[in-house]
N, C-alpha and C positions, 0 to 999 in steps of 0.2 A: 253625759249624765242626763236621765232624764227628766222633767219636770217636777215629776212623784219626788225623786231623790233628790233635788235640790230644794222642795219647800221641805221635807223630812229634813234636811240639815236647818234649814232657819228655825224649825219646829226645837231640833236639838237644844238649840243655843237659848232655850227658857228665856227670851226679851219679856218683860215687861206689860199686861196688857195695856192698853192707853199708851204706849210711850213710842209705838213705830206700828209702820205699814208698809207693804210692799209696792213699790211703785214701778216704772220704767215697764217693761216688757211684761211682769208679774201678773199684772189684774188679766191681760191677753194668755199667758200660759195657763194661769190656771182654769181656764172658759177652754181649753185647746185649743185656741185659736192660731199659739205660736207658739215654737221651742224657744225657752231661756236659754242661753249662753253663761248668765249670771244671773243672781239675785238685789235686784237694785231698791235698799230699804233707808227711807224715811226715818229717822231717828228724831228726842225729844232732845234736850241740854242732857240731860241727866245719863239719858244711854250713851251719847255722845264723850261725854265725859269718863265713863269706864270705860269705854273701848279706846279712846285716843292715848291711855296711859298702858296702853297692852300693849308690851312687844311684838305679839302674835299680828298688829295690825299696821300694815305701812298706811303711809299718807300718800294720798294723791288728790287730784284736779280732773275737775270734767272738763270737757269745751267749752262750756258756758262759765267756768273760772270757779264752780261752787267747789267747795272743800268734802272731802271725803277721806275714809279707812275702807281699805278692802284687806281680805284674807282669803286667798282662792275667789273662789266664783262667788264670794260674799261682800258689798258692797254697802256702808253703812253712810249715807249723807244727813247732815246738817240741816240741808236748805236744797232747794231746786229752783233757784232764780235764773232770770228773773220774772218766770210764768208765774210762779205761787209763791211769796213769800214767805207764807207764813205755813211750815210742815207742820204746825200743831194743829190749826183748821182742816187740813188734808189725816189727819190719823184721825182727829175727832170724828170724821163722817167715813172712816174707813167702811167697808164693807167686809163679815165674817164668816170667810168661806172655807171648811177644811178647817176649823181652827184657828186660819192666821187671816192679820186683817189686811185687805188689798186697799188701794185708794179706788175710787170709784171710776168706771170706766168711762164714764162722761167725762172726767177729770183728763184722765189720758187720754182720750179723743182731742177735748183743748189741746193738752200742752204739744202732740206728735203734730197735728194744724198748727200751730206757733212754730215749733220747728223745723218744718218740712225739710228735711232730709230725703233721701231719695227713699230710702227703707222705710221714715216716719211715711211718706204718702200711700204708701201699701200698704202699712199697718192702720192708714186711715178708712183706706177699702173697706178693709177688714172687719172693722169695729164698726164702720156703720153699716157695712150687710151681716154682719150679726146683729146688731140693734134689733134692723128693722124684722127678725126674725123673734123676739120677744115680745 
């Protein structure tokens, strides 16, 4: 699936606006920077709370132990600790691109440096020779 066709599905699913943003690989796909795999979205209580009651959604766990709902390639988190505590400061200063609000790629540049994973250091590349192209 590509890019286009994975935010057109979060686009589907009519969220809330103020109430989520897309984080994780997202703010990079949508810049093409990088192909999504999934859609990894920042939720408020309140979105949180309709989708954990949908059969449509299993529960699971990231590595980092935060609680999440996914449905296919759609990924609904709570929280992204323990880089950001707080997802409703990270959607307030979402950035709106296409429609849907990304977290800001400063934001994802921290958290992929915090994580350094072998894939997060390339995507650190990444983000900052794109920056510095801005």
């Amino acid at each position: 699936m590509s890019n286009a066709e994975l935010f057109q599905k979060v686009k589907e699913m009519e969220l809330p606006v103020g109430k989520y943003a897309l984080f994780g690989s997202a703010p990079m796909g949508i810049r093409n920077l990088k192909d999504c795999r999934d859609a990894d979205i920042i939720v408020t209580a309140e979105v949180w709370e309709k989708y954990s009651n949908d059969p449509a959604w299993r529960r699971q766990k990231s590595a980092s132990g935060n609680e999440g709902l996914a449905n296919g390639d759609i990924e609904l988190w709570r929280s992204w600790n323990p880089w950001f505590p707080s997802v409703e400061n990270l959607i307030a200063e979402a950035e709106l691109i296409g429609g849907l609000p990304f977290v800001k790629l400063g934001r994802v540049l921290e958290w992929k440096k915090q994580y350094g994973r072998e894939k997060d250091i390339k995507d650190v590349e990444i983000i900052e020779n794109f920056l510095r192209t801005i």
